[in-house]
C-alpha positions in Angstrom: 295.0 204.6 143.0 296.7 206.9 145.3 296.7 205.5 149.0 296.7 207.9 151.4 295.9 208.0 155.7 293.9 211.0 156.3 294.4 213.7 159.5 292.2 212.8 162.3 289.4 215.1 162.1 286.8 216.4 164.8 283.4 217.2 164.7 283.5 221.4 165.7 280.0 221.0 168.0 281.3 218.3 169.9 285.2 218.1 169.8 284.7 213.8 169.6 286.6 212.2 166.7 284.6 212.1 163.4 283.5 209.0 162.1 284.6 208.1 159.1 283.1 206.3 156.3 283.6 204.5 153.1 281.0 203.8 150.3 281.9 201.2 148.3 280.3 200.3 144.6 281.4 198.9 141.2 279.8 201.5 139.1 279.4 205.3 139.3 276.1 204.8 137.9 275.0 202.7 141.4 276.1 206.6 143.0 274.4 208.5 140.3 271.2 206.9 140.1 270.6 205.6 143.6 272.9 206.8 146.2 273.9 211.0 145.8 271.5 212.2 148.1 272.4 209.3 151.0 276.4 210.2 150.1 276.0 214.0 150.0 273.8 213.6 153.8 276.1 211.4 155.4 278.9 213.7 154.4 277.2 216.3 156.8 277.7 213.9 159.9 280.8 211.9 158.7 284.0 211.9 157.1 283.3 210.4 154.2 284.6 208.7 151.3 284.0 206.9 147.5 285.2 204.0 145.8 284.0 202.9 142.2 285.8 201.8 139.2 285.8 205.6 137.9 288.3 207.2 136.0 287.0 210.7 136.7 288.0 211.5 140.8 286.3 214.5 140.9 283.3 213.2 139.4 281.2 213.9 142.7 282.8 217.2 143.5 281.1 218.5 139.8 277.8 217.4 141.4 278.6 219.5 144.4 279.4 217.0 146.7 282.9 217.7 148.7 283.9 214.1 148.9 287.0 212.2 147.4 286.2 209.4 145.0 289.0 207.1 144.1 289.1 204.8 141.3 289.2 200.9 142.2 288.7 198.8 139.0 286.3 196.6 140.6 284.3 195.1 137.0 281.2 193.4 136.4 282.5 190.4 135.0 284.6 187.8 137.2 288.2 187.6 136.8 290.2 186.2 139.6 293.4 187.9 138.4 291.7 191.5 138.6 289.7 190.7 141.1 292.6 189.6 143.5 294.2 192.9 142.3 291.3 195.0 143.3 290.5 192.8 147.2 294.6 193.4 148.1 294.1 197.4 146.8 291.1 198.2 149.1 292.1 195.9 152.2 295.2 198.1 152.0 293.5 201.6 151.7 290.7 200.6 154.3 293.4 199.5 156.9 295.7 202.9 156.3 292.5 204.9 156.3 291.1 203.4 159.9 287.8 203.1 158.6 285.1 203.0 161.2 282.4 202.0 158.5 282.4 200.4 155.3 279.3 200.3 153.3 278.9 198.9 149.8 275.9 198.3 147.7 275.9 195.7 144.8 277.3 192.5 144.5 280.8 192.4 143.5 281.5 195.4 144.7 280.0 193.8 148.1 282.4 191.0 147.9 285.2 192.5 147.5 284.5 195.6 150.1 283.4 192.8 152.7 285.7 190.9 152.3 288.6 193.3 152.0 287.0 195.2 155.7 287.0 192.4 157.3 290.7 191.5 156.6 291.3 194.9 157.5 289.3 194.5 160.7 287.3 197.7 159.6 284.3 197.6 162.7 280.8 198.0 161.1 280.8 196.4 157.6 277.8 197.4 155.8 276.6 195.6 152.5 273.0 196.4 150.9 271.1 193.5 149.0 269.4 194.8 145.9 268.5 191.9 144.3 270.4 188.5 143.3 271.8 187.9 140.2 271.4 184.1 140.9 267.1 184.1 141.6 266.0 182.7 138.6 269.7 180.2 138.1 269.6 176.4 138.2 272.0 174.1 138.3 276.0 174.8 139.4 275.6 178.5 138.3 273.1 179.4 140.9 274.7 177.1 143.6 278.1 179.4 142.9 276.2 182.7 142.6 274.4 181.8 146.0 277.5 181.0 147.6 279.7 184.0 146.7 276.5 185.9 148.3 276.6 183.6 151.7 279.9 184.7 152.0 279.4 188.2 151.1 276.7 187.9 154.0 279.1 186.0 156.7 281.8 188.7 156.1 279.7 191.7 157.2 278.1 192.7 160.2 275.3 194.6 159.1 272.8 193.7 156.1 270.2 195.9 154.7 267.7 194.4 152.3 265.7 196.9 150.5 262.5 195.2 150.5 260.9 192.7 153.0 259.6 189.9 150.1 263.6 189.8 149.3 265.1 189.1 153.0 262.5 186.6 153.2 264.0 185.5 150.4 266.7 185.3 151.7 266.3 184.3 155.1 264.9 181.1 153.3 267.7 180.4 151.4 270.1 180.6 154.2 272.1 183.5 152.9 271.1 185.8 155.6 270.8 185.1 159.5 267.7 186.9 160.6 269.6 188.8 163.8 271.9 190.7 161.3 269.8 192.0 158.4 267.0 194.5 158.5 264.7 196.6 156.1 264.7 199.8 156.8 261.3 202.1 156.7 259.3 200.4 154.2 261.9 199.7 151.8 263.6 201.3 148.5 267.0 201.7 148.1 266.8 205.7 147.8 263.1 206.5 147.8 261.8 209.1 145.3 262.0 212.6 144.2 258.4 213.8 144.6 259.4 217.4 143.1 261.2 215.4 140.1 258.3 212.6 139.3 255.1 214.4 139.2 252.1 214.7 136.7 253.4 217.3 133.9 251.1 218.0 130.9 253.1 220.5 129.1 256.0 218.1 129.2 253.6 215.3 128.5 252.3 217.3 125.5 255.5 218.2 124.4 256.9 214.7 124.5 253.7 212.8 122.4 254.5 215.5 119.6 258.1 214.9 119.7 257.5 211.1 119.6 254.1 211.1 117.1 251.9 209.9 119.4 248.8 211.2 119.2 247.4 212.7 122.8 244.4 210.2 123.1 247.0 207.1 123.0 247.3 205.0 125.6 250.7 204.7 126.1 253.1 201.6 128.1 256.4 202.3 129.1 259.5 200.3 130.4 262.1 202.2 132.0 265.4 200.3 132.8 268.3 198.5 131.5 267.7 196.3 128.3 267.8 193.0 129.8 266.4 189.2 128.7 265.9 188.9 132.8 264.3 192.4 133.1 261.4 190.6 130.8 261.8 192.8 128.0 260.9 190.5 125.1 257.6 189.2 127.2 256.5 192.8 127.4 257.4 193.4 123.5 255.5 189.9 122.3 252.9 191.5 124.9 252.3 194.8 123.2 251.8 192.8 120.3 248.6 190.8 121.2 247.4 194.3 122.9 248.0 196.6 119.5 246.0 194.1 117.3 242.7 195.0 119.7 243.6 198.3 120.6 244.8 200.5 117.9 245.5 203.7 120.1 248.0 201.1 122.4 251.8 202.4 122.1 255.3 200.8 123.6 257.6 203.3 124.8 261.3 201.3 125.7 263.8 203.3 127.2 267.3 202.3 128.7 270.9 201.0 127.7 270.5 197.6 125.4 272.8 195.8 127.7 271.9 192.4 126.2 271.6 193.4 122.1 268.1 192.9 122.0 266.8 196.1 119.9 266.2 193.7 117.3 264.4 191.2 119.3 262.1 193.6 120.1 261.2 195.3 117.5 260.9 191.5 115.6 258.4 190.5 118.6 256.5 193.8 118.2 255.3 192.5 114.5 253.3 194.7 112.4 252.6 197.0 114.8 256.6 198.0 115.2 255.7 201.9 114.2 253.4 202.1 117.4 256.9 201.1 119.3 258.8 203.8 120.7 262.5 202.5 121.3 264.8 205.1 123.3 268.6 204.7 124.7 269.8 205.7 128.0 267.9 208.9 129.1 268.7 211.4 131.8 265.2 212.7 131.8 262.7 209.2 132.9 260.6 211.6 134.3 259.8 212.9 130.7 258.9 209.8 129.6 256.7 208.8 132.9 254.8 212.1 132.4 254.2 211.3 128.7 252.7 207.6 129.2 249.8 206.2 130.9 250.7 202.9 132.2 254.8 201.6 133.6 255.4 197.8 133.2 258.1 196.1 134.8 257.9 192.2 134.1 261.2 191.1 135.5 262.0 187.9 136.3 264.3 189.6 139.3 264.4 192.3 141.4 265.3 193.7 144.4 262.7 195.9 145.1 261.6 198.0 141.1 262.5 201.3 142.2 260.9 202.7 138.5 257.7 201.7 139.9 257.5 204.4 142.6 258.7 206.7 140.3 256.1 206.1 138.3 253.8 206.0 141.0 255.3 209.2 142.3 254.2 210.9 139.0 250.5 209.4 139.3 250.8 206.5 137.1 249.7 202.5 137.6 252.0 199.7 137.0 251.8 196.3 135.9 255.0 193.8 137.6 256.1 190.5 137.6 254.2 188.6 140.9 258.2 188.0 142.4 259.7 189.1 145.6 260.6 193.0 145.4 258.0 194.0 142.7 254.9 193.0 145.3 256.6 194.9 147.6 256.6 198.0 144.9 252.7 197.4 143.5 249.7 196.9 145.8 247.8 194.7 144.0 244.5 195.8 143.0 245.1 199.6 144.3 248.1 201.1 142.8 248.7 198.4 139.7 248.2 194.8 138.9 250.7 191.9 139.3 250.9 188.7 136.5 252.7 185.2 137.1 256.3 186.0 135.8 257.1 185.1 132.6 253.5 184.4 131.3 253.2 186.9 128.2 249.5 186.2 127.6 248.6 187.1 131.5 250.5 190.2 131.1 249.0 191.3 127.8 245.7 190.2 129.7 246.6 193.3 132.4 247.9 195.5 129.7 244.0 194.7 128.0 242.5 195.6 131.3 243.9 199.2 131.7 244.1 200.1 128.1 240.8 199.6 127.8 239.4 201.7 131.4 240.8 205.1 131.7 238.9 205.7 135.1 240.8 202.2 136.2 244.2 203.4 135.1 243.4 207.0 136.6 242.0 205.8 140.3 245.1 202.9 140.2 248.0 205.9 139.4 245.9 208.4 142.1 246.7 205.7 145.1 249.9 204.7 143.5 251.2 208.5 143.9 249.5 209.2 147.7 251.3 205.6 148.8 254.4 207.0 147.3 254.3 210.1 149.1 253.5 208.4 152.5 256.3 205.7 152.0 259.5 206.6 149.9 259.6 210.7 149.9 263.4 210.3 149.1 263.9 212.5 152.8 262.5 210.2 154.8 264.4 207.1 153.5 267.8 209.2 153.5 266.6 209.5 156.9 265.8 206.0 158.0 269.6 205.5 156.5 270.9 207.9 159.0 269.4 206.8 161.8 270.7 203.5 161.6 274.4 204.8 160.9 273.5 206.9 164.3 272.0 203.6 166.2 274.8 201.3 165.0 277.7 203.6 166.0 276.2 204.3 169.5 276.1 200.4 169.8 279.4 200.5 168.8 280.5 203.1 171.4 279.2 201.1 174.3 280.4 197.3 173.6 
């Protein structure tokens, strides 16, 4: 990557110094699918820039969005050697750049940006919790995992958690000290496109013929990376207690098979395989939420199921997981139902209950959307984001 020290710039209205920022994350997928509309605001108020392990620089700028994106190979997997490589690269270009904020979202990338920021002596040192990879670990793993995050923690001075079941998560862990983390609004990590996610019946008509599903089906979708942890196989050995009593029943999948499960599924699904629906990457989900009835999300972790309120948004119920992020996504009883994690026969108990009561599903998806709309219009939590950067600057300004 090219280091470089930018020109001080100034804001025209005000002639004061602009602030600059620096948005940290491992994958241009993280920008893509959750944080284009909070980059493209901030860059309205800030100077601001992108790192991500991306091999395309103006990859924003195609998406309209005038800010510089350099690539950082910050990876998935751990390697001390690459990693090392990648904490000495952005310490260096956050202390040429004089920083006044770094902000990064998931958690190596977190590591890393904390950690370099701090070295750097970079002021306000954002990190956003989405989840921990480590929630469902035993043993050394988990200790390790929860560690690297406790440090991750210490080395910034602002945490956001995007949803309040999580930081009491992690406030009870001891990962988080209460005085520094905070949940903005009523959580998400980027809210929802209410124009995007809507009811649509052409496309829903459309979609069922494309598929061969007939229009009276009741369809189930999940919508997500192909995961073990996501629950995936209990939802697929669910569908197949549900298709044996209800013949109309159909199992839309969709998402990347990160964890070479196709085969798994489609072996749990049994004889009724042809009523399963099995779909790569998309970059349409709200095609396939207008085309089913019912979105299931039985994770075993989660930061806060942002597929649920898109869902939601386009008037549909869903069935979760009863784990910290997921309750804060459902309101049990009024926009879906919630089943003890990991317990396939509760969940094809709930997937029973709406198959079987259209009204249900149709009063469940009706509140689901009007609490989507009150709570996670994708403006407002852009604008709870903003506000903060505001607040936290000005605090800045007078210590």
């Amino acid at each position: 990557m090219r280091l470089r020290s930018e020109p001080c710039e100034t804001n025209p209205d005000t002639g004061r110094r602009l602030r600059s920022v620096c948005v940290v994350v491992s994958s241009p997928l993280t920008m893509k699918w959750f944080l284009v509309d909070h980059i493209a605001a901030l860059s309205r108020a800030y100077r601001v820039e992108c790192v991500a392990n991306c091999g395309d620089p103006a990859w924003l700028r195609q998406r309209g969005i005038e800010v510089p994106l350099v690539d950082v190979r910050i990876e998935r997997e751990p390697s001390p050697s690459r990693d090392l490589r990648a904490l000495w690269t952005l310490q260096r270009y956050f202390r040429r750049n004089r920083f006044d904020v770094v902000h990064s979202v998931t958690p190596k990338a977190g590591l890393l940006a904390m950690t370099a920021a701090a070295l750097a002596r970079v002021p306000v040192r954002m990190h956003t919790f989405t989840g921990q990879v480590w929630a469902n670990r035993t043993g050394l793993r988990r200790a390790m995992l929860k560690a690297l995050d406790t440090w991750l923690a210490s080395m910034a001075t602002h945490i956001l958690v995007d949803s309040e079941s999580q930081r009491a998560f992690l406030l009870r862990e001891g990962v988080v000290p209460a005085g520094k983390s905070r949940v903005l609004g009523h959580g998400s990590l980027n809210g929802v496109d209410i124009e995007r996610f809507r009811p649509n019946e052409e496309v829903r008509t459309e979609m069922r013929s494309r598929l061969h599903v007939p229009s009276s089906a009741v369809a189930f979708l999940y919508l997500g990376r192909l995961k073990r942890d996501k629950g995936v196989p209990d939802l697929a050995l669910a569908f197949s207690q549900l298709a044996q009593v209800h013949e109309d029943a159909y199992l839309f999948i969709v998402g990347p098979d990160e964890d070479d499960i196709g085969t798994d599924i489609r072996r749990a699904c049994g004889r009724c395989v042809s009523r399963l629906r099995l779909h790569d990457y998309t970059d349409n989900p709200e095609q396939w939420l207008a085309a089913c009835d019912v979105l299931c999300l039985p994770s075993y972790r989660e930061g806060f199921g942002s597929a649920i309120i898109d869902a939601a948004s386009a008037g549909l119920p869903a069935i979760g997981s009863r784990i910290y992020g997921i309750t804060d996504a459902i309101d049990e009883g009024v926009t879906g139902l919630l089943h003890n994690c990991g317990d396939v026969n509760e969940l094809a108990g709930k997937m029973q209950i709406l198959a079987g009561d259209k009204e249900l599903r149709r009063s469940l998806g009706r509140a689901a959307r009007e609490r989507a709309h009150r709570y996670y219009a994708k403006g407002a939590v852009t604008g709870a984001l903003l506000e903060f950067y505001a607040q936290t600057l000005r605090a800045g300004e007078a210590t």
